[in-house]
Residue, then its C-alpha position, 0 to 999 in steps of 0.5 A: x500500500x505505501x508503494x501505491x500511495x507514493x507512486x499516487x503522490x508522484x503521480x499527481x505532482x507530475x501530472x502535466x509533464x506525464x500528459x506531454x508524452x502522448x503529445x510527444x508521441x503523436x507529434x513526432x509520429x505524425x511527422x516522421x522524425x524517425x531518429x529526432x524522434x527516438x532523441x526527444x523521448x529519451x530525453x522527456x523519459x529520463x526528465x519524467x523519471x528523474x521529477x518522479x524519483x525526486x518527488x517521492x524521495x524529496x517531496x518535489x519534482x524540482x522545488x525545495x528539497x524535503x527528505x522523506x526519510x532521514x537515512x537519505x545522506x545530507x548533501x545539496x540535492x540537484x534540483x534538475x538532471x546532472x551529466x551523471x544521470x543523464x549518462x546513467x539514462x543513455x546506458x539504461x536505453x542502451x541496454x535496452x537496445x542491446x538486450x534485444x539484438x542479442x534476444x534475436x540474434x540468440x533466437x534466430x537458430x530456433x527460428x530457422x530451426x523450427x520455421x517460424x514466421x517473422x511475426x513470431x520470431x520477433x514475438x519471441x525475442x521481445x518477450x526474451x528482451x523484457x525477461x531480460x530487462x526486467x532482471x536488469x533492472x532488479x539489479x540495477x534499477x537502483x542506481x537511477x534514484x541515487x543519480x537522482x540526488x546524486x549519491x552513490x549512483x554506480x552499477x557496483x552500489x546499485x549491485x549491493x543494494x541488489x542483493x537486499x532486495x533483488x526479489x522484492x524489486x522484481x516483485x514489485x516491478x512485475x506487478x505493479x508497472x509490468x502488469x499494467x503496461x500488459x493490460x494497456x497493449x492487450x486492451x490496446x489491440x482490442x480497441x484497435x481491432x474494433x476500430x476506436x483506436x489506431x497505433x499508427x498516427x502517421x496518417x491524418x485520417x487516425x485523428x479521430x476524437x475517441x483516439x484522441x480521448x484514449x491517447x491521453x486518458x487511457x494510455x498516458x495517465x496508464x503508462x505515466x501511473x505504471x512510470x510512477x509506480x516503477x519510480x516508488x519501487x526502485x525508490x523505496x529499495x534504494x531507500x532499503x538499501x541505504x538502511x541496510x548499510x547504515x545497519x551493517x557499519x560498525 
């Protein structure tokens, strides 16, 4: 329940920039920018990350700093991005990208193998990708909130803290945004396939009052709450992280 009441607090307090990603989305489809475009969400995707990290562990997107929890360190904590947690995105979207040529590149023989179709080669890779990803981030995922207030932000820390609360992250992660973001692609493909809805916002002709209605409401208050909810439980095993070394030092 504390997961879900800080992701709802993070939520609201981050609203407006939340709601600009369906904008971003449809703008820069509608135009074709094609790499600018994959740029631009990077760089909305890590602002929105770091104002919700910052939210539920300072109290605010980018104002006064108030530690919600006094095991956090006393420094001077950023009120916008630093190069480290910028770099830090950058190798988390990389990641990404990798986990998934190595998932086709690995499923490529059982493909040729057993004649799969393309459709379900990629099917069976991107199902691989996020397996992966998800493992990644359970045991490195931690070192986004520590970039955030720009303290012990490695991969080797984040690896530590990994080992307190690998289980609950994964955990946490699988049902909380994992499951969300399930049900938003499969209801997604329902509304499509009844003719409301269209992935494609290329052509003009999909700019229909209902799309619009989904975009915004259904998909960017979805995957910003599924965002929010990532943010309070990667915050909150930061947190536990801190508390456990604190513990351990003689």
């Amino acid at each position: 329940m504390q997961t879900l009441r800080l992701a709802a607090t993070a939520f609201r307090a981050n609203l407006l920039i939340l709601l600009l990603v369906p904008a971003l989305n449809i703008g820069l489809e509608t135009f074709g920018l094609g790499g600018g475009a994959a740029g631009a969400k990077l760089v909305l995707s890590g602002w929105i990350l770091f104002m919700l990290h910052r939210t539920i562990l300072l109290g605010s997107p980018s104002g006064t700093a108030v530690p919600v929890d006094p095991v956090l360190p006393l420094t001077e904590y950023p009120a916008q991005p630093k190069l480290k947690f910028w770099l830090l995105a950058v190798g988390i979207a990389v990641a990404g990208i990798f986990l998934m040529i190595g998932s086709f590149a690995l499923l490529q023989p059982l493909a040729a193998r057993q004649n799969l179709d393309p459709d379900t080669h990629t099917g069976l890779a991107v199902l691989a990708t996020l397996i992966l990803y998800w493992i990644f981030l359970a045991l490195f995922g931690t070192a986004v909130p520590a970039a955030v207030i720009d303290h012990q932000a490695g991969l080797g820390p984040a690896l530590k803290r990994a080992r307190v609360s690998f289980f609950r992250v994964a955990f946490g992660l699988f049902m909380g945004p994992g499951l969300i973001l399930v049900l938003l692609l499969a209801l997604g493909d329902l509304l499509e396939t009844v003719g409301v809805y269209s992935y494609d916002w290329i052509h003009l002709s999909d700019f229909t009052a209902m799309g619009l209605v989904i975009e915004f409401l259904l998909f960017g208050l979805g995957q910003g709450f599924a965002l929010a909810l990532a943010a309070a439980v990667l915050s909150q095993a930061y947190l536990r992280g801190l508390r456990h070394a604190a513990n351990a030092a003689p």
